[in-house]
N, C-alpha and C positions, 0 to 999 in steps of 0.2 A: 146538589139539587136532584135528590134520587124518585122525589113527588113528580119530577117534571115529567114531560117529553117533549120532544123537538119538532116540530111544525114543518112545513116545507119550504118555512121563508127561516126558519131559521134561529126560531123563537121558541123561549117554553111555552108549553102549555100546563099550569097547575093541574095539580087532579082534580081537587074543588075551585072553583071560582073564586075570587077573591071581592070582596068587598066589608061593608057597606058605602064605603068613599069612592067618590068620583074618581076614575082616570080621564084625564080628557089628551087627546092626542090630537095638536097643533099640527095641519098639515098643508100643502101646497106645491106648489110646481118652485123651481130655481130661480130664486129675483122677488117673488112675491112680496118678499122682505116677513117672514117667518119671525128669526130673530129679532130681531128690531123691536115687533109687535107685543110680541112675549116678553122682552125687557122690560117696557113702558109699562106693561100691563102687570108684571113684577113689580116694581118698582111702587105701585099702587096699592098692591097687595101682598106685600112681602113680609108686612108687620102682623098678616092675621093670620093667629095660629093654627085657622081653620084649611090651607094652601101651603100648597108647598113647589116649588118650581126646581127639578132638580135640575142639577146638569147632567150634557150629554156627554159621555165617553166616545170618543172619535178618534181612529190610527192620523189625522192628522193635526200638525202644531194650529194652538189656536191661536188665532188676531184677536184685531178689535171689531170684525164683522160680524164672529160668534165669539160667544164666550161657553166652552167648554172643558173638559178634563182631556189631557190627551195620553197615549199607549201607544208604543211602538205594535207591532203584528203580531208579534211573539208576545207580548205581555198581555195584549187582549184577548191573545187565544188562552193562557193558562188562565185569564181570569176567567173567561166565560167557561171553561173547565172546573172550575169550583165553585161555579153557578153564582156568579158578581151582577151577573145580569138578571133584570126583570125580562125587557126585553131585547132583544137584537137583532140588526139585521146589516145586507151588507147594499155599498148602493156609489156607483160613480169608482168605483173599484178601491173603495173605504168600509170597513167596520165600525158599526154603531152599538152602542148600549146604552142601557137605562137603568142604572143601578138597581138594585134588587132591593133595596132600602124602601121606594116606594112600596112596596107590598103591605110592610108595617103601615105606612100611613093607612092606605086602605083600608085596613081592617080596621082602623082607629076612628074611620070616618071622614078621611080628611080628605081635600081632592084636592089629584096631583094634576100641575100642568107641564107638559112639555111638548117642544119640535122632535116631530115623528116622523117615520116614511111612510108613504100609501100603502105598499106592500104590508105592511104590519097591524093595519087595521083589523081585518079580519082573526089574529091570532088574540089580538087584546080586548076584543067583544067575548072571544071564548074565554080568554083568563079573568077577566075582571066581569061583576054582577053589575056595573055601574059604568059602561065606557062611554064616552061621545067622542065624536070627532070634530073640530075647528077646522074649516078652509081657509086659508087665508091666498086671495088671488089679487093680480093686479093683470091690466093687458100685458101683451107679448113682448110690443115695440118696450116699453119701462122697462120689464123684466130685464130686457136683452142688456140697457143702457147700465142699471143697476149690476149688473154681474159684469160688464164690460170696464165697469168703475171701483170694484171689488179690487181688481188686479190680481186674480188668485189665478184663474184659467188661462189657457193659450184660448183664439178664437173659434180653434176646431170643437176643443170641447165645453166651450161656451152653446154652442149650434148642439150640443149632444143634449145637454143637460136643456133647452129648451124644447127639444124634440122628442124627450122623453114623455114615454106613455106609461102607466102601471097597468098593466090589465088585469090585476085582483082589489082594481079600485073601481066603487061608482058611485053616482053622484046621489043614490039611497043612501052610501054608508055617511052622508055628511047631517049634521043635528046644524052647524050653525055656517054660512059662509058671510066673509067679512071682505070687503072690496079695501085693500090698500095701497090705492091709485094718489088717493089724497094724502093728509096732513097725516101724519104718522100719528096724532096726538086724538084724532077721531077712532082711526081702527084702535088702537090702545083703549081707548073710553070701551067701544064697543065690546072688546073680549072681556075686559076686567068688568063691566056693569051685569055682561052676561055668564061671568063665574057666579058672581056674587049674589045673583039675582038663581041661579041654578043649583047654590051649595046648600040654603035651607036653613031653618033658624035655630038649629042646634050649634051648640058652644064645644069646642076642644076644650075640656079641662087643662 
């Protein structure tokens, strides 16, 4: 990745921007239920060749809460060493990435979706001509209950991860927020009507 350079969160930055295709980067506090939303809303739009939902590379094993690829410490690091990553960041004392595959969509015109951290906003407005950002929020008390029923955390760092603030995030960088307090099957409707209604009426060959 000799075009790149590294950001301060940790991420390339292309020399040129990358587009015409949408990046859009799914984002939210711990519990919002991120995942979940983005499945449904997959799962909708999985068949059009215009979308593409990659997975997330993450140092931890995945469940059935997320569905991602996983990398011990050491194999994230030499991937992100030979530039595997679009983007990365690190967060809750985990490594993330975003395969580097995305880019070709991009330029292809396609738009990508994925769950992103707030911290990485700002790197992906500069690398991509086309980025949005998704919030997806619910209240506190839910969140707390949802990550409390995950069974992944101890309760100290349940209390971390709901107390967390990004401070290279605000509420300018957001184009759409989606309240998923309700029926999982609402906020799903809303992200997949507002891809589809945002992607535009050209056809992927």
């Amino acid at each position: 990745m000799a075009a790149n350079a590294s950001s301060e969160a940790g991420s390339p930055i292309a020399a040129e921007p990358i587009g015409p295709g949408r990046v859009v980067l799914v984002v939210g506090p711990s519990g919002a239920g991120k995942d979940a939303v983005l499945g449904e809303a997959a799962k909708r739009l999985g068949g059009d060749p215009r979308f593409l939902f990659p997975k997330r590379v993450v140092t931890r094993e995945s469940n059935a809460a997320e569905d991602h690829d996983s990398l011990t410490s050491a194999a994230f690091a030499a991937e992100l060493q030979r530039g595997a990553f679009a983007l990365h960041w690190q967060a809750h004392g985990l490594s993330y990435g975003i395969p580097a595959e995305i880019d070709a969509a991009a330029r292809a015109g396609r738009s990508v979706v994925f769950n992103a951290s707030r911290r990485v906003v700002p790197v992906a407005r500069a690398r991509y001509t086309n980025a949005a950002v998704v919030l997806i929020d619910a209240p506190l008390q839910l969140r707390a209950r949802r990550l409390a029923t995950r069974d992944r955390e101890r309760a100290k760092a349940i209390g971390v991860r709901l107390e967390r603030v990004v401070a290279e995030f605000s509420a300018r960088d957001v184009d759409l927020v989606i309240d998923n307090s309700g029926a999982l099957c609402q906020a799903a409707d809303a992200l997949a009507d507002w891809l589809s209604a945002g992607h535009g009426r050209a056809d992927i060959p």
